[in-house]
C-alpha positions in Angstrom: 135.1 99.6 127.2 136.5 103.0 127.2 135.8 105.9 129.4 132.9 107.6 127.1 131.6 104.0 125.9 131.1 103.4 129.9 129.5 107.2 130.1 127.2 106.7 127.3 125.9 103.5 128.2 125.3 104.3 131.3 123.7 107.4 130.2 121.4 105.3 127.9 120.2 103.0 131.3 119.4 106.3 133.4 116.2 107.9 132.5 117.0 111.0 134.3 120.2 111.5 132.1 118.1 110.7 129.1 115.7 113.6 130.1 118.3 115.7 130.1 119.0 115.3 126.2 114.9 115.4 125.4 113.3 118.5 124.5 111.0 119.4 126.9 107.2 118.2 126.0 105.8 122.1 126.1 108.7 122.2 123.5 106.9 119.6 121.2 103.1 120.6 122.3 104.3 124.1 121.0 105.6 122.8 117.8 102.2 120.9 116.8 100.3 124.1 117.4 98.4 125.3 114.7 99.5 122.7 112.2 97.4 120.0 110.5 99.1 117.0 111.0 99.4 113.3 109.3 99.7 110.4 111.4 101.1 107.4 109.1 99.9 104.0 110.9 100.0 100.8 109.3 101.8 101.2 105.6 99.9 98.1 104.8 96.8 99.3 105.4 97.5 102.0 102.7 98.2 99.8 99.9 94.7 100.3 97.9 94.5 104.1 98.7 95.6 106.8 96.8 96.3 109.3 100.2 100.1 109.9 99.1 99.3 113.4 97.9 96.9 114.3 100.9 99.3 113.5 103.1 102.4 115.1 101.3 100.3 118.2 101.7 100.0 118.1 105.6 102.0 121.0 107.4 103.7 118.1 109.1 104.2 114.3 108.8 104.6 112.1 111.4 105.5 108.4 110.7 106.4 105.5 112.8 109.0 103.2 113.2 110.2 101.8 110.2 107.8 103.8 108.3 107.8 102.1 105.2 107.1 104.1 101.6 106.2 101.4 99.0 104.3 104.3 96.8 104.4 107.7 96.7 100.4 107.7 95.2 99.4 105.7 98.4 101.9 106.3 101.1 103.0 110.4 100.2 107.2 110.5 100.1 107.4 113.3 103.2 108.9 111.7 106.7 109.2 115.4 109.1 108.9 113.2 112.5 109.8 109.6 113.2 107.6 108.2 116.2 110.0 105.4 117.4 110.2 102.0 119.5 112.8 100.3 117.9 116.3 100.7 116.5 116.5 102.0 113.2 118.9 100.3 110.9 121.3 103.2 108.9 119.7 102.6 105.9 116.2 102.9 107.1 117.8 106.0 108.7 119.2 107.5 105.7 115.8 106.6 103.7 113.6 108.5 106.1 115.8 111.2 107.0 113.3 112.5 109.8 114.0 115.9 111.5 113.5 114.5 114.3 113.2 111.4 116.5 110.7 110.8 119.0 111.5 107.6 121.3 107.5 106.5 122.2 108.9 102.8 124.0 108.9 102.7 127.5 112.2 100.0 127.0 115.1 102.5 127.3 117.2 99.8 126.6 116.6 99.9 122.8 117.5 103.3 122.5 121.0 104.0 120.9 123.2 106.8 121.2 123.1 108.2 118.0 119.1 108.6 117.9 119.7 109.6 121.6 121.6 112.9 120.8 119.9 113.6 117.4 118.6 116.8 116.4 115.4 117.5 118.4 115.5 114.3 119.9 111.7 113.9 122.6 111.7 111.0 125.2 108.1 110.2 125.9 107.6 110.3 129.8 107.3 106.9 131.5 104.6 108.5 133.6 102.2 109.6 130.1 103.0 105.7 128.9 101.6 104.8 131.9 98.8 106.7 132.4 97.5 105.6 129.3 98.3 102.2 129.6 96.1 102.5 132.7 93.5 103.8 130.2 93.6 101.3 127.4 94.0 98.6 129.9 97.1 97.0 128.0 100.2 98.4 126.9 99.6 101.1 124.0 101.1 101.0 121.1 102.9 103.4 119.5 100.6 105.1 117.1 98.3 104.9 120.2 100.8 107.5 122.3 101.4 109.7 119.3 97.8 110.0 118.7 97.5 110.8 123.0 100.7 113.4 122.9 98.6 115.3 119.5 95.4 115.6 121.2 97.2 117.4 123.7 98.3 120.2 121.9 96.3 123.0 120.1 96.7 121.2 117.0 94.6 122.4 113.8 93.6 119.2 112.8 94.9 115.9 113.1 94.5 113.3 110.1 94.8 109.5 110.9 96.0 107.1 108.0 96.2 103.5 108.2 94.9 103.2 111.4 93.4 99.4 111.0 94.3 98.4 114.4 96.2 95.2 112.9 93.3 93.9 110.6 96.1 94.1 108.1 100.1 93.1 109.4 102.2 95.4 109.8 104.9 95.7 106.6 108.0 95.9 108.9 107.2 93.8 111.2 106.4 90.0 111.6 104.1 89.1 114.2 100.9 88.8 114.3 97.8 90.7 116.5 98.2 87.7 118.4 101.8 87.8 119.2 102.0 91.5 120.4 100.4 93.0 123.8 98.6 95.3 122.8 94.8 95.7 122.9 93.7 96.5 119.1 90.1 96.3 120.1 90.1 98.7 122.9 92.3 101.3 121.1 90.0 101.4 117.9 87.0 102.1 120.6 89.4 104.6 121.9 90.1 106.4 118.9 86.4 106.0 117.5 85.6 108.2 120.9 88.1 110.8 120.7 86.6 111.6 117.0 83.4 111.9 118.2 84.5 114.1 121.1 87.1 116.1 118.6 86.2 117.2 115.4 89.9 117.9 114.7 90.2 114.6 114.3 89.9 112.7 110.9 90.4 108.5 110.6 90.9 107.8 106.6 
């Protein structure tokens, strides 16, 4: 391995090094003030909808992972921020084309170098994964944090799409509610309780 091969992977291992090339959160709580924002969950679960142009007209997208885009009637064509917890593949990268990256997994080991030092690039805090991991009483998933780091900020409205909480498998992924930690259950209860406590909030 060369000399910046070494540096960089031992850059991608230290979390304090990988902090270091994170906006700051106030950085990203200032950036969803004021803005109505869409929150793309399960593309699946957006199959029989026709949402696409709602969610097109949102002052900012937020997607997740692989974030597929099977209609533009159901599913809108607009990608602004990529919520992430795995490694994207180039061509998913160059399909999305997302302003910017948000690494949500806890598993620092998954992150590459190129997402690492993208434009904009936010490292969730291990401490906010935990404290809400704490709260759920599982591990959260990913939509689960986004939806946590929103309500947060002085957002204008947040607007929740194909939030099934697994009733419908996941397009770019395999497994099933089964084979995944997380507790779908206890999130939906979650989420049902922050819309009744927050009238920014909208589930569709």
């Amino acid at each position: 391995m060369t000399r910046s091969g070494f540096l960089i992977a031992r850059t991608l291992r230290n979390d304090a090094a990988l902090q270091r090339l994170s906006m700051p959160q106030a950085a990203i709580l200032d950036a969803l003030a004021g803005k109505r924002i869409a929150l793309i969950g399960n593309a699946r679960a957006l199959a029989e909808t026709r949402h696409g142009a709602e969610i097109d007209a949102a002052d900012l997208v937020i997607r997740i992972n692989r974030a597929p885009m099977p209609a533009a009637e159901s599913h809108g064509t607009r990608t602004d921020w990529l919520a992430l917890a795995t490694r994207l593949p180039d061509a998913d990268r160059a399909r999305i084309a997302p302003d910017r990256i948000l690494w949500m997994s806890p598993k620092r080991k998954r992150l590459d170098w190129r997402t690492a030092t993208s434009p904009g690039f936010y490292l969730h805090p291990l401490a906010d994964y935990r404290a809400l991991m704490l709260r759920l009483g599982a591990p959260p998933t990913t939509g689960a944090m986004m939806i946590d780091l929103i309500t947060r900020s002085d957002m204008a409205r947040l607007d929740l799409y194909g939030f099934d909480f697994f009733a419908s498998l996941s397009l770019s992924g395999r497994r099933t509610a089964e084979q995944v930690p997380h507790d779908f259950t206890g999130e939906s209860r979650w989420v049902q309780e922050l819309e009744l406590a927050d009238r920014r909030i909208h589930r569709h």
